[in-house]
N, C-alpha and C positions, 0 to 999 in steps of 0.2 A: 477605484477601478484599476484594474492591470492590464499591462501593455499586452497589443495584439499581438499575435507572430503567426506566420505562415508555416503548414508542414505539409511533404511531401507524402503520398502514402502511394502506395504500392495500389492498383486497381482494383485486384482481388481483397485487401486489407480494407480497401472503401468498399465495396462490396461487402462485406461481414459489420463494419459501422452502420452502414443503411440497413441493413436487416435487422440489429439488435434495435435500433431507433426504430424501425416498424414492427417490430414483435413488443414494444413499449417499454425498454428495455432502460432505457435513454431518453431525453425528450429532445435531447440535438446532438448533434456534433460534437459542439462545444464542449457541452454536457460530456460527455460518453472520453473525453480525450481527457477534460480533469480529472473523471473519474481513475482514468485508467494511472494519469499520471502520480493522482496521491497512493496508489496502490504503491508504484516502484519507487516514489519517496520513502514512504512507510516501512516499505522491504528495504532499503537502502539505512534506513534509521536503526531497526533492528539489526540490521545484520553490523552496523557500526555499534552499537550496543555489547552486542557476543565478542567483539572483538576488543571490546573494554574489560568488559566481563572475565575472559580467558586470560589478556595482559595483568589484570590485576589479582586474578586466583594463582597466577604461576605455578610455583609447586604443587599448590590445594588440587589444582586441575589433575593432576595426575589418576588422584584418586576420582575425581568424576561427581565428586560430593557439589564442589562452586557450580560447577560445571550446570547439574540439575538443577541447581537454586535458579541460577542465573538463567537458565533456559525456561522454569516455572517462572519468573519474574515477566520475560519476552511475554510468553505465552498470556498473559493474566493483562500486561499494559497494551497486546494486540488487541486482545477479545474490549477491552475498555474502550479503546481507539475506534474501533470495529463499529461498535456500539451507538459510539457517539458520530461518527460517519454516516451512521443511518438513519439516525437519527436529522443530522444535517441536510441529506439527501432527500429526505421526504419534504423540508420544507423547501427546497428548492424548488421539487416539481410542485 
C-alpha cells in the first residue's frame, strides 16, 4: 500500500472530478487523480525518451530519418501502455 498525501484543488477543479465520478467516469477521487497522475508520468517518460532519442541521433536528426523512428517507437510503446492501462483499469473498477 502507498502513502497518503493531501491535495489542494481549486473549487471549480472539484467540481469537474465530482462530475466525471457521477457521469461514471471514475469510481472515486482517489481513482480519477492516479488516473490522471499516470497520464503526466507517462507524458513525462515519453517526452524523456524523445529527448534521448534526439541526444543520441545527433547529426542523423537533421535529416529527420532517427527522428521518425524514434517518434514511430513513442507512438507504438504509448498505444502498448495505453493498452495495458485499460486493461488495469477495468479490473480496478
Amino acid at each position: 500500500m502507498g502513502a497518503q498525501i493531501a491535495v489542494r484543488l481549486a473549487d471549480e477543479d472539484l467540481e469537474s472530478l465530482d462530475a466525471a465520478i457521477a457521469r461514471g467516469a471514475f469510481p472515486s477521487r482517489a481513482a480519477a487523480i492516479r488516473a490522471g497522475l499516470h497520464c503526466v508520468l507517462r507524458e513525462e517518460r515519453e517526452a524523456q525518451i524523445e529527448a534521448a532519442y534526439r541526444l543520441a541521433a545527433g547529426d542523423a536528426a537533421d535529416d529527420g530519418i532517427a527522428i521518425e523512428i524514434g517518434e514511430a517507437g513513442l507512438l507504438l510503446g504509448a498505444a502498448l501502455l495505453s493498452d495495458h492501462e485499460r486493461g488495469r483499469g477495468e479490473r480496478e473498477r
